[in-house]
Residue, then its C-alpha position, 0 to 999 in steps of 0.5 A: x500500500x502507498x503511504x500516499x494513498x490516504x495521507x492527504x485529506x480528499x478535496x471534497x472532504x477540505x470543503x466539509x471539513x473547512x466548514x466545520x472549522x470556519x463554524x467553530x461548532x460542533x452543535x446544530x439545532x434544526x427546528x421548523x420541521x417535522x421528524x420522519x424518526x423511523x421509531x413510529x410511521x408517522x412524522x413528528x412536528x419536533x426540533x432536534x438538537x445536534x451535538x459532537x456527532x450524536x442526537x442528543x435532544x427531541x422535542x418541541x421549542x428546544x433551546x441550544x448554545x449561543x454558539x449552535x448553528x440553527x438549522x431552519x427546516x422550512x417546514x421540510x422532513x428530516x430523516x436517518x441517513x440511507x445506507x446502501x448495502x450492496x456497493x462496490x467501493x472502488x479499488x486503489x488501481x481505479x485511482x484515488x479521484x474516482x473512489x472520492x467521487x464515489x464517497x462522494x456522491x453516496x452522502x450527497x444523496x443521503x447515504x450514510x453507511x455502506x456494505x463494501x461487497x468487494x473488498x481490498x487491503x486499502x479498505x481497512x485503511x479507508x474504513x477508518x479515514x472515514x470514521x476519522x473524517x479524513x476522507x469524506x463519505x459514509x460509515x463503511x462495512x466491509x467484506x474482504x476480496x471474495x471467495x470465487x472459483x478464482x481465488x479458491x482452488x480447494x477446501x484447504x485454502x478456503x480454510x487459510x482464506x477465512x483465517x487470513x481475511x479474519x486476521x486481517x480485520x474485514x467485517x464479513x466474507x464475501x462469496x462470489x460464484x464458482x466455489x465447489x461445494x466442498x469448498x463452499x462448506x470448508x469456508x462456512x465451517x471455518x467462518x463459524x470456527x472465526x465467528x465471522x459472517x459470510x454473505x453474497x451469491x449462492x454457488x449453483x453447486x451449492x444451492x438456495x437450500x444448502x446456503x439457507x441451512x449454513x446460515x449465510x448471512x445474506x442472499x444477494x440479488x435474489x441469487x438462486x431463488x427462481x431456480x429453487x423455485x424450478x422443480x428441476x433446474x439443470x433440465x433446462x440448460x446452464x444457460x437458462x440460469x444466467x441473468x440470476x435464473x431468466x430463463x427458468x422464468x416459465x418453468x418456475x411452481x409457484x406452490x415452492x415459494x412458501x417454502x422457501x420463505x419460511x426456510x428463509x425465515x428460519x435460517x435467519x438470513x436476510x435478503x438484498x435484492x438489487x432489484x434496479x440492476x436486473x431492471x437496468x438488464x431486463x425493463x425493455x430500455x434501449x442503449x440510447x434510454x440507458x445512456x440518456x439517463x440524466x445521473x450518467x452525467x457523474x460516470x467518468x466516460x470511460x465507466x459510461x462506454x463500458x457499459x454502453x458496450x455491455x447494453x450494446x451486447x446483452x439479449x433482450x427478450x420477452x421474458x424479461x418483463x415476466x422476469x421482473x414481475x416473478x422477482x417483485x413477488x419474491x421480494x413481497x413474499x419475502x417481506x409478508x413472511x418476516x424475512x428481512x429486506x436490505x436496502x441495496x442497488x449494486x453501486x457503482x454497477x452497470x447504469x446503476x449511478x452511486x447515490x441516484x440509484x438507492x433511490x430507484x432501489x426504493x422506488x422498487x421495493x414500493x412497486x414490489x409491494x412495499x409501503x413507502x415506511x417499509x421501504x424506508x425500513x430497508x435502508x434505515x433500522x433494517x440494516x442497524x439491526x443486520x449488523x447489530x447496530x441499532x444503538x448507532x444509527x438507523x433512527x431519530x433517537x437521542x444518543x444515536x449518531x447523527x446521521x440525518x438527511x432534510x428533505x423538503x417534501x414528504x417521503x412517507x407520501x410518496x417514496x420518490x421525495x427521497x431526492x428532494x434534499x436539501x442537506x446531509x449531516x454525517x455523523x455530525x458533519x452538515x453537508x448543506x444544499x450549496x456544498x452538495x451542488x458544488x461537489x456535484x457540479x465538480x464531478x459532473x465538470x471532470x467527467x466533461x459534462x454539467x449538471x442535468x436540468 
């Protein structure tokens, strides 16, 4: 690792910092709002106050220092920071500008917390610049680099893999596609010898029920649910469960998922969708809809031509609606039968744009048949409680870290006024609405575009 790479503070995060600085505080009173606490459904008309990092007070006509920043809500909604709990922090070989801007636009649309589902040694290091606000960006939790039919040849060095990622301090393991069975076991076994989690694909040789019964921690992308819904999968060629299972779409007996929903249930794991990346795959837009899309302004154009090359060469066919439409009612089945949901849209990942596309994730989750608070829920105390982190953040509590995003209309109304913000504290730090279009007029600038009307 460079010494360089994390020892000198990102340009965006000398804009947040220098503010706090100039201020001289480290207290915030917001009034003349109303509190979307994520404790109870309905928002409260309620001031909160604000001090070192953490909610300290709620409450009507609340008094704070002289030296306290007021906050004037305008009769907005101020609610927990999102976290985004399928991201792909990039790697130090995509440069150090790249990955700030990534940081950088999570927190800009309210992303406070994020899963690293691909993990590098840099990351260890980054984890904590970000906790120290050296780096601007969110909490990060992450995984280690995954365990594929690459990286592990044999049940052994699966073994050595586990000890070593859990030596080296990584939140959870991360599994890609590829492992043999046996070596899928031997990492479980020696996981819960390390007492350290494991989450992400499900191997075809290992399949939905082993991974269930091994107590994966989660199941990404809904990956192996259609074809466990297949009474004989392989009978319809490898190729039909590319795409995450498309093409077993119409040999899928519905009669299975119950089953599979109280197996889930049972096992404890929990699911993240990633509904909008299969969408950005399956929905039926052309390459020039793809590329139209105004967030794309944020992509580097080298990200943008890869993906465009990636549209360019995928099949669409008329089982990608019917695809969808199957996935939308795992995901309520799940929901309905107590299985937890996880906010997560696979960012930065094919079209799907850091920070823009946790919001078309929640928009998904309200078309699969969530409620606008359930969605919500996906993103906020949800993920507290999968990592055990509900005296952190995921509510408007005091004692809790302020995390918080204003918006200034409702989304308890309608789920897609989660863009309409206005300002992001992270852990104390107020990102208010002119710091945020600077930095996002800055990347958008160094991608050689302007910001979207």
């Amino acid at each position: 690792m460079k010494p360089t790479s994390l020892a000198r503070v990102s340009t965006i995060a000398l804009l947040l910092l220098s503010s706090f600085a100039a201020s001289g505080k480290s207290e915030y009173l917001f009034r003349n709002g109303q509190l979307v606490t994520m404790v109870s459904p309905e928002p409260i008309r309620a001031d909160l106050l604000v001090r070192d990092g953490h909610i300290t007070t709620i409450g009507p006509d609340l008094s704070a220092s002289p030296e306290a920043i007021v906050i004037d809500m305008k009769g907005g909604y101020l609610m927990p920071g999102l976290a985004e709990m399928h991201a792909h922090v990039p790697a130090p070989s995509q440069g150090q500008q790249y990955r700030d801007d990534v940081l950088f636009l999570w927190i800009a649309h309210g992303i406070t917390t994020v899963r690293g589902m691909l993990g590098h040694p840099d990351h260890l290091t980054l984890r904590q610049a970000l906790l120290d606000h050296r780096v601007a960006g969110p909490r990060l939790i992450t995984s280690g680099p995954s365990f594929n039919g690459n990286s592990v040849s044999s049940p052994a060095q699966a073994v050595e893999m586990v000890q070593a990622q859990q030596a080296a301090g990584y939140d959870f393991l991360k599994i890609h596609p590829g492992l043999t069975l046996a070596e899928y076991d031997a990492m479980a076994e020696e996981a819960g010898l390390q007492r350290i989690g494991f989450a992400g694909h499900v191997p075809v040789a290992v399949g939905l029920s082993h991974a269930l019964e091994r107590r994966q921690r989660t199941i990404d992308h809904l990956d192996g649910y259609i074809a466990a819904l297949v009474p004989d999968p392989d009978a319809h060629g490898q190729g039909a469960r590319g795409g995450f299972g498309v093409g077993l779409t119409p040999h899928v007996d519905n009669t299975r998922l119950a089953g599979l929903v109280q197996s889930t249930h049972r096992a404890g794991t929990w699911v993240v969708p990633t509904q909008t990346l299969l969408e950005n795959s399956w929905s039926g837009e052309s390459v020039e809809e793809l590329i139209a899309r105004p967030q794309n302004i944020y992509l580097p154009r080298n990200v943008l031509a890869n993906y465009s090359r990636r549209a360019g060469s995928t099949t669409r066919n008329e089982l990608g609606p019917k695809f969808l439409e199957l996935r939308r009612r795992i995901i309520e089945a799940l929901h309905d039968g107590g299985v937890g949901i996880l906010l997560g849209s696979d960012s930065p990942q094919y079209f799907n744009v850091p920070g823009s596309s946790i919001h078309r994730e929640l928009q998904a989750m309200v078309t699969a048949g969530l409620t606008p608070y359930e969605a919500l829920e996906t993103g906020t105390t949800n993920p507290a409680r999968f990592f055990g982190l509900e005296e952190e953040f995921g509510r408007l509590k005091p004692g809790l870290a302020a995390d918080l995003v204003l918006l200034s209309k409702n989304p308890l109304e309608d789920i897609a006024n989660s863009t309409t913000i206005e300002g992001v504290m992270i852990r104390g730090r107020w990102m208010d609405k002119r710091m945020r279009e600077v930095g996002l007029a800055d990347i958008a600038r160094r991608n050689g575009g302007s910001l979207p009307k």
